[in-house]
N, C-alpha and C positions, 0 to 999 in steps of 0.2 A: 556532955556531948557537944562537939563543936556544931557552932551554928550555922545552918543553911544559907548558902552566899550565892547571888544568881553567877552563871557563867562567864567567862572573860569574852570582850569584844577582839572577832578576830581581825589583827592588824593588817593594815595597809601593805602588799609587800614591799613596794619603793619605802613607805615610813619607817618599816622594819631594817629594812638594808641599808638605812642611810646612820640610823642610830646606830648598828651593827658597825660602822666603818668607824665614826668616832669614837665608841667605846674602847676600842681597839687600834685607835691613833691612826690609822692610815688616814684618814679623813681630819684635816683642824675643822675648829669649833666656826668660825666664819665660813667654812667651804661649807660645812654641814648646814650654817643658815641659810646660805643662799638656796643649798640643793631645796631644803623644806621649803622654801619660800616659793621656786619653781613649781614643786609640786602642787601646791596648794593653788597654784593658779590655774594649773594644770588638771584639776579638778579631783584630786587625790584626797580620798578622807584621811585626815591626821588624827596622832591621838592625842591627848590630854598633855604627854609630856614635851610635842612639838609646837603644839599651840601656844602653853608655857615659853618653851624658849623662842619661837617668833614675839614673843607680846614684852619681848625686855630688848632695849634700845641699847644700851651700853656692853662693850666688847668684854668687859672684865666681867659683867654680870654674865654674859653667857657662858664663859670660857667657868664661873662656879658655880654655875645652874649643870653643865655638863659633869662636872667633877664629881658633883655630888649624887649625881644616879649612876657611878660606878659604882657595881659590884651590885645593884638593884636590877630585878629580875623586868624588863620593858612588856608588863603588862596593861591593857586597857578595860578598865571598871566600867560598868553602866549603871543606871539609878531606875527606880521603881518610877512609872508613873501611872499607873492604875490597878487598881486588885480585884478579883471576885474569887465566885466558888464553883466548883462545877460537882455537881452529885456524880457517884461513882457506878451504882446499877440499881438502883431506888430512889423515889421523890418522897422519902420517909421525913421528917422532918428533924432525927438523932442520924441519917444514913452516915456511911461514909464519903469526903468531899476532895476532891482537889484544889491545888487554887490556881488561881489562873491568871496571871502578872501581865501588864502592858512594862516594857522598857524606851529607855530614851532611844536607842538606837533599833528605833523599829519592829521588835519582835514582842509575838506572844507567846507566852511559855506557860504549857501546860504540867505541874510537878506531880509527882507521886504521890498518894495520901500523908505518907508522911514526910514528905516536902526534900528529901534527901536528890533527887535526882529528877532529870526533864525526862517526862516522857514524850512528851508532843510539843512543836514547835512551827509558826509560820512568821513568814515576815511581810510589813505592809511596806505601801511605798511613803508612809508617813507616820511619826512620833504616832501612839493611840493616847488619850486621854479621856475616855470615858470605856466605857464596854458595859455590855446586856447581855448574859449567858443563860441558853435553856438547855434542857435536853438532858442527857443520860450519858456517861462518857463510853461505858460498855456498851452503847444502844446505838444513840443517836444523838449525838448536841450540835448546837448552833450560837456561833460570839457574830454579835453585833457591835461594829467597833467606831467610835468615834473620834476620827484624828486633828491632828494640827492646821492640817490644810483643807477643813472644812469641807470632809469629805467623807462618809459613813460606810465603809467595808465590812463584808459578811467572810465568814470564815468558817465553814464544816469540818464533818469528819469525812476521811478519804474513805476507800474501796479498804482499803489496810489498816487494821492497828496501829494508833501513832503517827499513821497520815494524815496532815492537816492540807484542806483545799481555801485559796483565798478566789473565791467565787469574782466571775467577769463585773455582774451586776454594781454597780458607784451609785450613789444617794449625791449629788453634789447643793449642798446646799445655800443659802442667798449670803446669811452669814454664820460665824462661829458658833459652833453648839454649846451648849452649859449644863445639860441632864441628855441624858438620853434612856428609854426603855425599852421592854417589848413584851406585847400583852397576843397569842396567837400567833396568827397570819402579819400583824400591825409592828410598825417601827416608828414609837413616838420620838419626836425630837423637838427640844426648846430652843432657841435661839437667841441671840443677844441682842437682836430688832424686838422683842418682847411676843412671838409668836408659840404657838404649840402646833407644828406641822405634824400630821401624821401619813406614815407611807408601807404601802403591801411590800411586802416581803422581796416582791420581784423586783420593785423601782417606782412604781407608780404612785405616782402623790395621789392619795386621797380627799384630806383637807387640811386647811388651816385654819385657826381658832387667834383673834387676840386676845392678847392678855392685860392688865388693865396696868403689870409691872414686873420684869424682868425674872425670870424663874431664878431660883438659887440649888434648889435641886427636888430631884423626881423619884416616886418608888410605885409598885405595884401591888395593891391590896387583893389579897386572895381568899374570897370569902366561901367555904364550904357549906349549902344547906342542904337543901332538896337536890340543888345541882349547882356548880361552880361556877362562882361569877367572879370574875376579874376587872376590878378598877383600877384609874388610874389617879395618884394623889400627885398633887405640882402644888411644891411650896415657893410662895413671890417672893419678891422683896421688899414689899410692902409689912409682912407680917401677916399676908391673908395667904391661907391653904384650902385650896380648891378639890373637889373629889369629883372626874368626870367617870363615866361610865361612856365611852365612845367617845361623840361629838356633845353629847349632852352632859349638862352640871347637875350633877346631884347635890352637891351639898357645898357650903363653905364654911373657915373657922377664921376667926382675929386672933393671932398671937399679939404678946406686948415686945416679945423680941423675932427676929426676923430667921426663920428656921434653913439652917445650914445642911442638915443630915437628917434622914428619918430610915428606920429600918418596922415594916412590918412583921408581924407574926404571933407565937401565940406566950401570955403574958400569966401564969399563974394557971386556973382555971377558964380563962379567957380567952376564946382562939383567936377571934378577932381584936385583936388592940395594937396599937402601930406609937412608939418611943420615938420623940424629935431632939434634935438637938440644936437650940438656939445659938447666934452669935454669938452669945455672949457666956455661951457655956453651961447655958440652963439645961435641965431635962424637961421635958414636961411626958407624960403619959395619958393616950387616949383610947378608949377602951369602945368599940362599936355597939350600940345598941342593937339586942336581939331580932326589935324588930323593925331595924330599918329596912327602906323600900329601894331598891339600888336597881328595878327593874325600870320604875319610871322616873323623868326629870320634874323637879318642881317648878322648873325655871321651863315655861311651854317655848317651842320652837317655831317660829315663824315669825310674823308680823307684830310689831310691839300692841300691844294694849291700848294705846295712844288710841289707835284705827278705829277701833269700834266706837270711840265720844264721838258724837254728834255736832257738825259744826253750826254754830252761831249766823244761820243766813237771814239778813233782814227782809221782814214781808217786800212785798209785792207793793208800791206805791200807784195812786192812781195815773201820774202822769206817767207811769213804765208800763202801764196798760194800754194806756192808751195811744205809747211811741208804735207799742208791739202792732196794736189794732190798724196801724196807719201804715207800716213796712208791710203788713199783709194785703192792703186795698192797692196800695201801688207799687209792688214788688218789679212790675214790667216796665213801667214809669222809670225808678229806682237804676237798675239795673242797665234801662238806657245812658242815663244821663252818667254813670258812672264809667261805661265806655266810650262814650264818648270823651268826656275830661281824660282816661289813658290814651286818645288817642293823640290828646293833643298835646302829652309830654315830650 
């Protein structure tokens, strides 16, 4: 079977028409450069094969850079730059999934289970480089998107099948994101200043957390007992991996290499256990113990420790009794003579 190829970018139609004239000689290969060159300033997206022929200096290179895209069909290709999955009408964990593609040229593309065709499509005003996908595609879902210009877009399901709505609400954040998640109501986001901000759904920043080292990337631990709890694991770049539960640290781990990817879920007989993958190409597997405690932080919140040691005050000497005993007999005395010297500044 041939394999699934995202859709062509649609062309400029000045880009369109100006190739059209030289393929077809009305137009020489310098009249065609300038026209492109106009364009582009004129704030016209080109495609790949005008960018090509502006970036060559010499007239004979152009005149065989033209020559040779005759009888070639002037289409415009785009590249993958993010992927997830979107479950299709269960959160079973074999359900059926779709995926769900960020592109350079600003769209998200929802495919069909078996990847043959778009069913849903929106466009941002910026490249996406990360995404956080929940929801149900027959139900209800929600993509949380992270783009190039530092700027976090939410994206639903419309009123209709196959309508996608790219929501007013913008997250603009301080600097570039590097993981992004989302756990609920909450929209975690790591930063390149070495932060973990988290923000409500609507806009509203809730808090920020530093980090003691630049995050490399983030995932979601989904633990099923008595009742579902959801953490959040942030791997540094130090080689240290964090497990908060909110604003609180539950736990932390020392890797020997510095963890690039982690995917949770369930590992043999093991539901809870979460696979890393190091720079360096390592695996490691970690598998959660039965009874850990993810209700409470071991790490107490407030005031450090420090607070409660007792400081070191030296007693009371008799000549500091006896200053004391002397400012209280002549306080009125005192307090003369000190106004008076203000007043003679």
């Amino acid at each position: 079977p041939a394999r699934p190829t995202l859709p062509f970018v649609e062309l400029d139609p000045q880009d369109e028409s100006i190739w059209a004239e030289m393929m077809s000689e009305n137009v020489d290969v310098e009249s065609g450069w300038d026209m492109l060159r106009q364009a582009r300033a004129s704030g016209a997206t080109l495609s790949s094969w005008s960018l090509d022929l502006l970036a060559l200096e010499d007239a004979e290179q152009r005149f065989a850079y033209v020559a040779g895209k005759k009888g070639s069909e002037h289409k415009q290709h785009t590249v993958v730059t993010c992927m997830e999955t979107l479950k299709k009408d269960t959160d079973a964990e074999d359900a059926i999934s779709s995926l769900v593609i960020g592109t350079e040229n600003n769209q998200i593309l929802i495919l069909d289970p078996s990847g043959a065709k778009v069913i849903c499509h929106a466009t941002l005003p910026s490249t996406p480089s990360i995404m956080a996908v929940t929801g149900l595609y027959d139900i209800e879902w929600r993509i949380v998107v992270a783009c190039r210009d530092g700027k976090i877009y939410t994206i639903k399901n419309g009123e209709m099948r196959g309508k996608a709505v790219v929501q007013g609400t913008v997250i603009e954040l301080e600097t570039q994101p590097n993981a992004l998640a989302r756990i609920e109501k909450k929209i975690y986001a790591t930063t390149m200043d070495c932060n973990l901000n988290c923000y409500h759904i609507k806009g509203r920043k809730l808090f920020s957390l530093a980090l003691p080292a630049m995050a490399t990337c983030m995932g979601v631990a989904k633990i099923t007992r008595s009742r579902v709890v959801e953490a959040l694991i942030v791997a540094l770049n130090n080689g240290e991996v964090r497990l908060y539960n909110g604003k609180h640290l539950i736990h932390t781990m020392q890797f020997d290499d510095v963890v690039v990817a982690m995917r949770w879920g369930q590992m043999g007989r093991e539901q809870n256990s979460c696979a890393f993958i190091g720079r360096s190409g390592s695996l490691t597997l970690k598998m959660m113990s039965r009874q850990a405690n993810l209700e409470k932080s071991d790490a107490s919140a407030g005031p450090p420790a420090e607070q409660d040691v007792p400081l070191k005050v030296p007693k009371k000497t008799k000549l500091y009794v006896e200053q004391s005993e002397r400012e209280v007999e002549n306080a009125t005395h005192m307090h003369r003579v000190f106004q008076r010297d203000l007043c003679k500044l």
